[in-house]
C-alpha positions in Angstrom: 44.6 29.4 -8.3 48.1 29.6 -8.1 49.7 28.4 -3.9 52.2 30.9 -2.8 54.3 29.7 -0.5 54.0 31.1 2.8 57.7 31.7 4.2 58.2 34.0 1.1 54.9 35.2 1.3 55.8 36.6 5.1 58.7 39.3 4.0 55.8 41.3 2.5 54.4 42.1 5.3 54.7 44.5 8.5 56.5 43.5 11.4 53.6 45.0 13.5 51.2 42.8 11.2 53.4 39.8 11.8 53.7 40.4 15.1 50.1 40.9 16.0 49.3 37.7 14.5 51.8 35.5 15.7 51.0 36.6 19.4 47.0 35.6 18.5 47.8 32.4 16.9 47.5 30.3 20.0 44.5 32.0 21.8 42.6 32.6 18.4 42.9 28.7 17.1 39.7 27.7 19.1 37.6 31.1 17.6 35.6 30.8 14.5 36.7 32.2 11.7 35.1 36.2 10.9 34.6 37.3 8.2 35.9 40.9 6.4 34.1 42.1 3.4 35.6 44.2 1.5 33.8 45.8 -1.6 35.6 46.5 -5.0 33.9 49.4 -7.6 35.5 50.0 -10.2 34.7 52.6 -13.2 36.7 52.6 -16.8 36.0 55.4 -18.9 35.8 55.0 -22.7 39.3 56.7 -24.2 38.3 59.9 -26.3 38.2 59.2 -29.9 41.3 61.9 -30.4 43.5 59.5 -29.2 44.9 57.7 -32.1 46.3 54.4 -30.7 44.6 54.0 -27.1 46.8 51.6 -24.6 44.7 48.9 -24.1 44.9 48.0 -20.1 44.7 44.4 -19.3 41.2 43.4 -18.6 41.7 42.9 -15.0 44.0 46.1 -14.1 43.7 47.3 -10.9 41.3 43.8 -9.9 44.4 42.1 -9.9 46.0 43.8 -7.2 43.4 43.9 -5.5 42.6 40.2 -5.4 46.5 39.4 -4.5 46.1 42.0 -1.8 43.1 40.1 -0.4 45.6 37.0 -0.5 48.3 38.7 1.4 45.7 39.9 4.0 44.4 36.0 4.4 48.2 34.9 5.2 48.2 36.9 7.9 44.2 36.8 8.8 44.1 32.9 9.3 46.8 33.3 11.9 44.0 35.8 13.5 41.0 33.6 12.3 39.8 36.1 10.0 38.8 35.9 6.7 38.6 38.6 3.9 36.7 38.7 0.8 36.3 40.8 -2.1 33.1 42.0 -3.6 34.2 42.8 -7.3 31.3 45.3 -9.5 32.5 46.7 -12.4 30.1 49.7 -13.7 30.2 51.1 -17.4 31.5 54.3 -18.6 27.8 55.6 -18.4 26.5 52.9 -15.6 25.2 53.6 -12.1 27.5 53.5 -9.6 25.1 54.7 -6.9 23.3 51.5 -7.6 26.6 49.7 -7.4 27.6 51.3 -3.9 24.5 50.4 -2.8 24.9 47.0 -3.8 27.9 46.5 -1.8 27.0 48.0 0.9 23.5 45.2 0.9 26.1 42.5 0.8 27.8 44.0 4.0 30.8 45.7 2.7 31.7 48.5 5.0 35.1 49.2 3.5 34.6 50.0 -0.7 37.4 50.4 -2.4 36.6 52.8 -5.4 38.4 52.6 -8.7 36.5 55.6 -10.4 37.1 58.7 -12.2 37.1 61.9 -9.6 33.6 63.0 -10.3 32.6 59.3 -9.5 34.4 59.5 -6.5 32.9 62.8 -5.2 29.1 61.6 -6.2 29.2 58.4 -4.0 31.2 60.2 -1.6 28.0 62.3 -0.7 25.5 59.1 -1.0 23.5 59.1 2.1 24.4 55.1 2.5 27.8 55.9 2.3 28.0 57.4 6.0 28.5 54.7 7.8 31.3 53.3 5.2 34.9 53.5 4.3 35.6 55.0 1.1 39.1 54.7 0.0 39.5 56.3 -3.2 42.3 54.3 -5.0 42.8 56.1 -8.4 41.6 59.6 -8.2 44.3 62.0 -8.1 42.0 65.2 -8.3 43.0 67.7 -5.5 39.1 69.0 -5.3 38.0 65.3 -3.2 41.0 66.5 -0.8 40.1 69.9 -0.6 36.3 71.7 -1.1 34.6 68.1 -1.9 36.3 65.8 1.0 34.5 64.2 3.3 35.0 62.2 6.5 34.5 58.8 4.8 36.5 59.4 2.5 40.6 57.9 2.1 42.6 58.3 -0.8 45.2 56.1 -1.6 46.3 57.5 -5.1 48.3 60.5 -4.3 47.1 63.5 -5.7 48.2 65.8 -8.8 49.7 68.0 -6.1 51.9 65.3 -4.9 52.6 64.2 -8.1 53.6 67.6 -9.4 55.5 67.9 -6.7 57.7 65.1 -6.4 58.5 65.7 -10.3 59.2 69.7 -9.0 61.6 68.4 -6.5 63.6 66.3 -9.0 64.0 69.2 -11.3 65.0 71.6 -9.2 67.6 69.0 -7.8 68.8 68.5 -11.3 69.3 72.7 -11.8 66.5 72.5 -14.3 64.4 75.2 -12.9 63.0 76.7 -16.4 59.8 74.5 -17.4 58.3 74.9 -21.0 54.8 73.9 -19.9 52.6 72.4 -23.1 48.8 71.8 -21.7 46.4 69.4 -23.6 42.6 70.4 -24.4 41.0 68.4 -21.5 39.9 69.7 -18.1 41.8 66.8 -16.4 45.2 68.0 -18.3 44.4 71.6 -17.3 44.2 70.7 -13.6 47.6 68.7 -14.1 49.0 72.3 -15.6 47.4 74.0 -12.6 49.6 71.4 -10.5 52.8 72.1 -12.0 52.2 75.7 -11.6 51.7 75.3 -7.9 54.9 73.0 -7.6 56.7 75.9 -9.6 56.0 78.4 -7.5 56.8 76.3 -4.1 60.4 75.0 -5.3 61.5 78.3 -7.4 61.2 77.4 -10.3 59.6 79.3 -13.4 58.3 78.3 -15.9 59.5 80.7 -19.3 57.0 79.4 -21.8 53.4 77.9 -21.9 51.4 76.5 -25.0 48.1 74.2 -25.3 47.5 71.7 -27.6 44.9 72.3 -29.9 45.5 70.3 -32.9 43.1 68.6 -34.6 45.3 66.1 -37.0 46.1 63.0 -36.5 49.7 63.8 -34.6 50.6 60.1 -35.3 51.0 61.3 -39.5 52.0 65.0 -38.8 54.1 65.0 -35.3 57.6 65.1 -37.5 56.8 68.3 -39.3 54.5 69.7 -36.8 55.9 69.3 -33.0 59.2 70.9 -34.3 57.8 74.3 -35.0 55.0 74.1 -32.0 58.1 73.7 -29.6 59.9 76.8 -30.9 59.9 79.0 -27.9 61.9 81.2 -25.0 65.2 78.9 -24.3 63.9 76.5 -21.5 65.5 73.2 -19.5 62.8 71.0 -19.8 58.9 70.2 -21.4 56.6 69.3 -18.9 53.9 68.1 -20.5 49.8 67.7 -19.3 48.4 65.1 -21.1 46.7 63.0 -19.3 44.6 60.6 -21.4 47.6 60.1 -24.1 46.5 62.0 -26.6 49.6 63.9 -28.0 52.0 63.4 -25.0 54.4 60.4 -26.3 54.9 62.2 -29.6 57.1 65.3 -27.7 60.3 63.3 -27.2 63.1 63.3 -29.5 60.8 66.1 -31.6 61.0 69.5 -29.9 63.0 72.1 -31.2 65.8 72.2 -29.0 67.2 69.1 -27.3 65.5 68.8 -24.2 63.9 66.7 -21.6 60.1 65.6 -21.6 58.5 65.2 -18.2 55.3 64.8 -16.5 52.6 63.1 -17.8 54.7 61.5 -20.7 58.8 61.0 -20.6 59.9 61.2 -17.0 56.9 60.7 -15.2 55.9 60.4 -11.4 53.9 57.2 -10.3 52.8 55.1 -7.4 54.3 52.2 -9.2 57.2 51.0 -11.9 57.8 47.6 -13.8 61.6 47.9 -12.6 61.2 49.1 -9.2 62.9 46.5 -7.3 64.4 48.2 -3.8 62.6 48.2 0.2 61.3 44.3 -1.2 59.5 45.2 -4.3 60.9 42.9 -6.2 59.1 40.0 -4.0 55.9 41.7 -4.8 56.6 42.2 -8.6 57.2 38.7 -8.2 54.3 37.6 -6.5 51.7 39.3 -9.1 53.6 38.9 -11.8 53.1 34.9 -11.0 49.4 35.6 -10.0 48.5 37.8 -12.7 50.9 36.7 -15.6 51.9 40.2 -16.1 53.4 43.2 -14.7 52.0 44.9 -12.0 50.8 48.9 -12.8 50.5 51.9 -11.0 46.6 50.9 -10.8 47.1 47.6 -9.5 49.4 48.8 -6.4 46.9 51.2 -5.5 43.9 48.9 -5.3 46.5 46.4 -4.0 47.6 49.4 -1.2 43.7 50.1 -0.6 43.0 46.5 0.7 46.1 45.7 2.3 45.2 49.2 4.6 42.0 47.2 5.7 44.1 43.8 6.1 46.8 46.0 7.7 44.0 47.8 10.3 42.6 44.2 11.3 46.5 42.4 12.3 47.1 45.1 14.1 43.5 45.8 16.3 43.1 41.6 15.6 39.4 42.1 15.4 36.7 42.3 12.6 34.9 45.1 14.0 34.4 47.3 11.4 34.2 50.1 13.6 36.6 49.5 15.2 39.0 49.1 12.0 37.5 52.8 10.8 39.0 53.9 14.1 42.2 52.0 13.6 43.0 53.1 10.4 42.4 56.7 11.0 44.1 56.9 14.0 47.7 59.4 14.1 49.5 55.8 14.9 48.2 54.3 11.9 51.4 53.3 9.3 51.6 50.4 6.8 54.1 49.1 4.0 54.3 49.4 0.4 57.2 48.6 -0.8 58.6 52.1 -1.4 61.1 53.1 1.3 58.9 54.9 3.6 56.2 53.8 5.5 52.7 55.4 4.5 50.3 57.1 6.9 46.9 59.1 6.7 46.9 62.8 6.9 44.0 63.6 9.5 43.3 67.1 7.5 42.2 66.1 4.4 42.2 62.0 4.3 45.5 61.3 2.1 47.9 58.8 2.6 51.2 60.2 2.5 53.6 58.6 0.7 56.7 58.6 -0.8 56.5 58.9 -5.4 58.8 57.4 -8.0 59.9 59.1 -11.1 60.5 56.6 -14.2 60.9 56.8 -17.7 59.9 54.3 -20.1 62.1 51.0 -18.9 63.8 52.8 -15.3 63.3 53.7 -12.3 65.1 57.1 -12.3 64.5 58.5 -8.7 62.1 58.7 -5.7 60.8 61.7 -4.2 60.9 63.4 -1.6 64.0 64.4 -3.0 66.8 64.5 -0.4 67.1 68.5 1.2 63.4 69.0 0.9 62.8 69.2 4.5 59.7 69.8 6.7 59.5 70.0 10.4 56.9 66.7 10.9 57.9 64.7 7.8 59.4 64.8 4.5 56.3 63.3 2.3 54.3 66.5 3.8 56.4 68.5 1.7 54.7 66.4 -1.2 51.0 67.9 -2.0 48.9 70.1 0.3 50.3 70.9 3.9 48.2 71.2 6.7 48.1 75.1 6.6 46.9 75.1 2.8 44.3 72.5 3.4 40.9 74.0 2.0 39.3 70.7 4.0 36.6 71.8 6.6 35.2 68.3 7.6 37.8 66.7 9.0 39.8 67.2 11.8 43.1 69.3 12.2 45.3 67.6 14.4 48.4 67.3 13.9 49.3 63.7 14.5 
């Protein structure tokens, strides 16, 4: 295991984290030592077969931030004689995750961290063990588990499509690029992307002039010279923003399309939780620090498993107690805030669970911008003007208050 050394260490974290533990360090040294569980589920699905050269993630993506994040909560946690530990169960594309959740929650994991596709999420959401847990939902961006499907146990981390959509929308319209070409892939996940951009068309003014789906069924890899050249003949348009989640087509629309435009969205300029080159508000200490845990870059997946257990580690500085009841309350609470490294603290949103927070825009090898974009205003706070306000909220188990 590799030692970090603990000065450098310290810059990561909050203030208020700090704080809280330096002020317990004398009266906790004669306490034992608690003990936080927190469990780890995590669900890959199998690429489709369309896809002609998959990405192959590292083996441990998303695990690894997590299990740094479990480090950085133990810096701070020994000051507060508390100790975390992770409970890692990885489930197969056709596995039982119920099984799994159970499983956890026998070991005495109240907080489960769920690295799942949506439909996961929403099934163990509804698990009658799962009441007295904390679901934080790190990967899922579907707008459904933060609208008709959320429930009270349920976090999300990941930002949704909306937000995602959004903070691209914001950039456009910034740039004077408010005509979107709009090319949808053949998967329901891709259509609800499209369904996203729509929305974050019609809330920033823009239009989009021209939409076409995918529906090839050659290899695009052989064909994508001769053939994306006459698919992307249409209306005159400033940019392609393109649905495609899974990679199937996506990559291939840059530098091919008719006219010379812009790609954007789910390939070309795309909005994340998390870049290679994003280096400002001390990111470049945490790149550091997992890139000499993990021997690699850190991913979008890894800083939101990472964020998911640091809002657990971040719950117990402050409250400086392992009552998991108690932590529930903390982090749901209006006060609730905590770091990651992106220029804005992040904070839960009591209507429908989501952490608000702010989205980065990167192509390939930069970090091009961060949204919310800068005249995008809203009367409580900017990253509410990313995804679904309070107003448009189609949540009905949660409260409504407005922190």
């Amino acid at each position: 295991m590799t030692t970090l050394r603990l000065p450098r260490l310290l810059r990561g974290l909050s203030l208020a984290a700090l704080g809280a533990a330096l002020l317990a360090c004398t009266g906790a040294s004669a306490q034992s030592v608690t003990e936080i569980r927190i469990g780890f589920l995590s669900q890959t699905p199998e690429p489709p077969p369309s896809v002609a050269n998959p990405d192959e993630p590292a083996a441990d993506d998303g695990l690894a931030g997590a299990t740094l994040a479990i480090a950085d909560n133990n810096t701070t946690g020994k000051f507060l004689k508390q100790s975390f530990v992770l409970d890692s169960v990885a489930v197969a594309p056709d596995g039982d995750a119920a099984a799994a959740l159970r499983d956890l929650a026998g070991r005495g994991d109240r907080f489960i961290i769920i690295d799942a596709p949506g439909a996961t999420v929403e099934a163990l959401s509804k698990l009658p063990e799962a009441r007295t847990l904390l679901l934080l939902n790190a990967t899922a961006p579907d707008d459904v588990l933060r609208g008709a499907a959320c429930t009270p146990n349920l976090l999300h981390v990941a930002p949704s499509r909306a937000m995602l959509a959004d903070a691209l929308g914001q950039y456009l319209v910034k740039k004077r690029w408010p005509r979107w070409f709009l090319v949808t892939g053949r998967r329901p996940e891709d259509k609800l992307y499209a369904d996203a951009v729509r929305r974050a068309a019609k809330r920033f003014g823009a239009q989009i002039v021209a939409e076409k789906s995918w529906t090839a069924e050659s290899d695009v890899n052989r064909t994508a010279e001769s053939e994306i050249p006459v698919f992307t003949q249409t209306k005159a348009y400033d940019v392609l923003i393109v649905a495609d989640e899974v990679g199937e087509f996506g990559d291939y629309l840059s530098y091919r399309t008719a006219d010379p435009r812009p790609v954007a969205g789910t390939q070309g300029l795309v909005p994340t939780v998390w870049h290679r080159t994003h280096e400002q508000w001390g990111a470049a200490q945490l790149q550091s620090r997992f890139k000499t845990s993990a021997k690699r870059p850190m991913t979008a997946r890894d800083h939101n498993d990472w964020t998911a257990v640091r809002v657990v580690g971040e719950a117990a500085a402050r409250a400086r107690t392992a009552d998991p009841d108690r932590l529930i309350t903390v982090i749901q609470s209006p006060d609730f805030t905590m770091s990651a490294f992106r220029g804005a603290p992040l904070s839960l949103r009591p209507w429908d669970g989501q952490l608000r927070q702010p989205v980065l825009l990167a192509a390939d090898r930069s970090l091009v911008s961060v949204s919310p974009q800068e005249g995008f205003l809203h009367p409580r706070t900017e990253l509410d003007s990313l995804g679904y306000d309070q107003p448009e909220t189609l949540c009905k188990t949660r409260g409504k208050t407005t922190p």
